[in-house]
N, C-alpha and C positions, 0 to 999 in steps of 0.2 A: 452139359446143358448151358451152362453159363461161356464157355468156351464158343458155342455155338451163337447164341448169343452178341458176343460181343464181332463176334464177325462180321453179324449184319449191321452194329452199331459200327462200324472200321467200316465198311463196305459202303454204306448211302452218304458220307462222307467223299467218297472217291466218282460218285458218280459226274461223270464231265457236265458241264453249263447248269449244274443245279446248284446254286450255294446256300447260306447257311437259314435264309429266309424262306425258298421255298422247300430246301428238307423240311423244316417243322411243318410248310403245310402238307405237305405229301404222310408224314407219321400222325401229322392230325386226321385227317382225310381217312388213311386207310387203317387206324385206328393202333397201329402199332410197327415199329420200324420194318419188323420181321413181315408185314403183313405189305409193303411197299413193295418188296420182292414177287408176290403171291399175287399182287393185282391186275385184272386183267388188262389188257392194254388199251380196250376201250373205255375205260373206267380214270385211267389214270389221265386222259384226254380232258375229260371232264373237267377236273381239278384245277380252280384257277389260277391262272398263271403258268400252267404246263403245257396243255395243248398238245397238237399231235408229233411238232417237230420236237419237243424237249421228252415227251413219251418215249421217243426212241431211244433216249440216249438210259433212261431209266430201263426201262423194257428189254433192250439187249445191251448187253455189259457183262463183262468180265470182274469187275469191280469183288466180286468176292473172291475171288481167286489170290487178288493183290491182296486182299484182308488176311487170308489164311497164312501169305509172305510176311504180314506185317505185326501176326499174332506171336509167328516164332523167332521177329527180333524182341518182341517184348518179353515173350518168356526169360529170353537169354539173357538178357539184358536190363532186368529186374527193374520194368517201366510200368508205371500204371496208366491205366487207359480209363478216363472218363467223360462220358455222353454226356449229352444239357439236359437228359432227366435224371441222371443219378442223382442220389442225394450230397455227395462227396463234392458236387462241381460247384466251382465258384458261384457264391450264392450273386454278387456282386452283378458280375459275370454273366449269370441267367436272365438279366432283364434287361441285356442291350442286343434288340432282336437280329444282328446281324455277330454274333458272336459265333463261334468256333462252332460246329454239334460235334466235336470228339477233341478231346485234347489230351498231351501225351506226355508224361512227367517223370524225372529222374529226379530222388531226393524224398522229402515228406516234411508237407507243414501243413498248417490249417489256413485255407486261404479266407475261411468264414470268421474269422478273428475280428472282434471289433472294430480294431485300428488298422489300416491297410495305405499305407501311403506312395503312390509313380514319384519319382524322382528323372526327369531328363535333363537335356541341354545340349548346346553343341559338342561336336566331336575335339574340336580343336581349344578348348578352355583356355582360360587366364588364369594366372597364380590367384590374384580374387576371387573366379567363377570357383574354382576347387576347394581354397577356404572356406569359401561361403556353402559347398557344399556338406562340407566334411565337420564345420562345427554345425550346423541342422541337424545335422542326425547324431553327430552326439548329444547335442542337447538336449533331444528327443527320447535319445535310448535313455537320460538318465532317468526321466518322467512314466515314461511310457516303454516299458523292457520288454511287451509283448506286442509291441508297434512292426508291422513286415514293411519292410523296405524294396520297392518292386523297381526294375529298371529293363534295360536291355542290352547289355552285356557291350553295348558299342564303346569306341571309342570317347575320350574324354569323360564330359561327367557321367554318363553313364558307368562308367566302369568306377569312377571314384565313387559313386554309390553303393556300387557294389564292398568297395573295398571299405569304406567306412562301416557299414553294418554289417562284417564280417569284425570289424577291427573291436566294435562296439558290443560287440553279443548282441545283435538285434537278428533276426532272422531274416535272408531274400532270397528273392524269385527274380529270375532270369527269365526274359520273355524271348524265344528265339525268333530267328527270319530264317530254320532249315533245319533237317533233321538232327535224329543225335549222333549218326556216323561221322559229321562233319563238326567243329568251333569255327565260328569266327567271329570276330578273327584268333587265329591260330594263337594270338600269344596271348590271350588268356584264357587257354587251356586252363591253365592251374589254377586260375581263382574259379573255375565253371568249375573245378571239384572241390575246389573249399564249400563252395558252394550248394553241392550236393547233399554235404555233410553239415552245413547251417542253412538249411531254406530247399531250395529245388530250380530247377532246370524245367521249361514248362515251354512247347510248340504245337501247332495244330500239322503240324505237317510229318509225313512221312519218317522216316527215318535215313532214306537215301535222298531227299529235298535238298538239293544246294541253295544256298543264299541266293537265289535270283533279285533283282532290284526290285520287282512287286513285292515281292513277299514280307519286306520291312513296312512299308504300308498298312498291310493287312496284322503285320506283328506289332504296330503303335497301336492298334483298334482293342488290344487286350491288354496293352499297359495302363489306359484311359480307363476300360471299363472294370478291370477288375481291383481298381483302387476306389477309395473314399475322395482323392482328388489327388491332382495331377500338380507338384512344382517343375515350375521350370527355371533353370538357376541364370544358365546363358542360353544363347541364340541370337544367330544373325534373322534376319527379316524372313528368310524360307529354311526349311531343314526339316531332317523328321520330328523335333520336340515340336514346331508351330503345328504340325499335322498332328501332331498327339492329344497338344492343346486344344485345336477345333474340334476333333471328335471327341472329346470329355467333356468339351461346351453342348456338343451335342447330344449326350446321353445327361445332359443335365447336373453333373459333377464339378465340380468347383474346381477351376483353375487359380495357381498361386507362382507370381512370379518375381524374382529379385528385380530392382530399377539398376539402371547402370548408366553413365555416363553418356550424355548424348551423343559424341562424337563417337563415340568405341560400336565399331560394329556387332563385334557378340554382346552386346547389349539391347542392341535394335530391336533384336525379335522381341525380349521382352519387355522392353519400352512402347512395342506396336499392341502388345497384347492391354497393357497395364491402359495406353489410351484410346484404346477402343473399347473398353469393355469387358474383354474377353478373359480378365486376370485380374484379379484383387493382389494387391501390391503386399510385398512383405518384405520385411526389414530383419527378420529372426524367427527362432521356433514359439515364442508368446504368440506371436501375431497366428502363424498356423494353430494353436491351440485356443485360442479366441475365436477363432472365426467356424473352427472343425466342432466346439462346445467340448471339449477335451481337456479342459482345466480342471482340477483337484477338488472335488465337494468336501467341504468340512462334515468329519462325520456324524457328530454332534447334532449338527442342523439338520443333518440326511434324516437321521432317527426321529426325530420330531417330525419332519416332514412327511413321513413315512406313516406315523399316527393317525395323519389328515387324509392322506390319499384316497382313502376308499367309504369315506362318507358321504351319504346319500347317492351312491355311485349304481348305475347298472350292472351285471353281468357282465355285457361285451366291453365297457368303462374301466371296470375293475383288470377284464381281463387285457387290454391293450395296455393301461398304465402299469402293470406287472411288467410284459415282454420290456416298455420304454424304459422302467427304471433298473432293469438289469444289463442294459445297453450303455454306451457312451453318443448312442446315435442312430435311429433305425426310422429305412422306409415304409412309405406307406402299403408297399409292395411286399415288405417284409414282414409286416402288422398284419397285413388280408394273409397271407401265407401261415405265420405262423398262431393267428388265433382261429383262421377257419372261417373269416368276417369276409363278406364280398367287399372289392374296396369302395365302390361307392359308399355304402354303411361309413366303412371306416374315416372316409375322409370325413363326415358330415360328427360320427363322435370325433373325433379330433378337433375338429371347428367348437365342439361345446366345449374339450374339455380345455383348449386354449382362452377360450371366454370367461372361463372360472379359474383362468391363472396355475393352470395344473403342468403343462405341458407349454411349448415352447417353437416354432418352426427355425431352425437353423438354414444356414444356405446351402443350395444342394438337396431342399425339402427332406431334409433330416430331423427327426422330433426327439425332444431327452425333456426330463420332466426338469419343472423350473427352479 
């Protein structure tokens, strides 16, 4: 059953000209993924945004056939496969509505961990760009040991992020651009298994997928979204870290970028981000821990503070600042999820308990009590 199952969840994944927006409406619509398969074709017409030419490609398809190919590399191949409603999938992840519907992982970590940090930059780094990479994330692992380190496995800093939170016992995720049959690039093969063995290996594609040049595009869209915020160390004025950068501006996540020298081109990009807006400048890991609310509470204070919390408080009051004070940071997306609160409600107590000095809006509309 579950075998079968995930076939369908592999399979509306693969259907040509539907991506990952309108799957969710079509498994809204017909009320369940299994049930997208089972509709009649006048029905799926209906459905906005399908219509009768994009009907066809839903309606006749082979698409499960290639699932039942792609169930018996995973078995072999000890990969786990999970949909955007499992509960296992990046919690992050689930609220950037053009995100993956199946993603496919080699390794095991918890990607729903508090602290979740993208690390980019360009491919071609400076003895600077890579210091400056490599002491962040130590300074970070010694604070923060349960901190994941997210990259993509490319060239330059990318891969010294990799190699630093391997170096540091911190745990990462490798964001691919193509299946698992293939690395690349090919020479770091051997840290994508260190890799396995500290963090995971994480694509929404196939397992015979070559790196096509689209497909890194589409693999920045889940370095952005499945962190808490995005640095970016180096870059020239285009590349894929500035693409990374604008889609985590867009899902409303905090960009953080090194300044460099104005004349040095891998500096450009992010000296274009730091003046235009689009990056909060940092100079060290304090600065990312100030601005993430990620600093060390005294715990002395906590307990006292802790005394106060839930006097005169509502129900739903009491029940949001529990979930907040057990976080380092949590959405309002994550408050209506995990107390059951529509989020209108929520934003409106949040608004009170801000006014009573309880709670706290961080940037990136992250809330931790004060």
């Amino acid at each position: 059953m579950a075998e079968e199952l995930l076939k369908y969840k592999i399979g509306i994944g693969l259907i040509p000209k539907i991506g990952p927006v309108l799957t969710r409406r079509l498994v809204s619509y017909c009320g369940s993924v299994e049930a997208v398969f089972r509709e009649k074709r006048a029905n799926l017409e209906k459905i906005p945004g399908i219509g009768d030419k994009l009907a066809d490609y839903v309606y006749n398809n082979d698409v499960l056939k290639q699932a039942e190919e792609e169930i018996t590399f995973i078995e072999k191949n000890n990969v786990t496969a999970l949909f955007y409603l499992d509960e296992d999938y990046p919690e992050r992840l689930k609220h950037c509505e053009d995100a993956p519907v199946i993603i496919f992982i080699k390794g095991k970590t918890n990607f729903n961990r508090p602290k979740v940090l993208s690390v980019v930059g360009t491919r071609n780094p400076t003895d600077y760009g890579k210091d400056l990479c490599s002491r962040l994330i130590e300074t970070l692992s010694a604070s923060h040991p349960d901190l994941l380190i997210v990259s993509g496995l490319a060239y330059g800093i990318d891969i010294c992020a990799h190699k630093s939170a391997l170096k540091y016992k911190l745990e990462t995720v490798a964001i691919l651009a193509h299946g698992f049959t293939v690395i690349y690039p090919s020479v770091h093969r051997e840290v994508a298994r260190l890799i396995i063995d500290q963090g995971a290996l994480l694509t929404e594609f196939q397992h015979n997928e070559q790196p096509e040049p689209n497909n890194f595009v589409k693999r920045n869209r889940i370095i952005a979204g499945i962190a808490d915020a995005t640095v970016v160390v180096e870059s020239g004025e285009q590349g894929g870290a500035i693409i990374t950068a604008d889609i985590a501006n867009s899902y409303s996540r905090d960009v953080f970028a090194f300044p460099g020298r104005i004349y040095d081109n891998y500096s450009a990009g992010c000296n274009r981000l730091i003046k235009t807006n689009r990056a909060a400048l940092i100079e060290d890991a304090r600065d990312i821990e100030y601005l993430l609310g990620w600093q060390k509470v005294d715990a002395t204070a906590k307990k006292e503070l802790q005394k106060e919390l839930f006097v005169e408080l509502s129900t739903d009051e009491s029940a949001l600042l529990e979930v907040i004070r057990e976080s380092s940071g949590v959405t309002i997306d994550q408050l209506s999820l995990r107390c059951e609160i529509p989020v209108s409600k929520v934003s409106a107590l949040l608004l009170n308990l801000e006014f009573r000095g309880l709670v706290k809006c961080l940037p990136g509309k992250m809330y931790k009590i004060t």
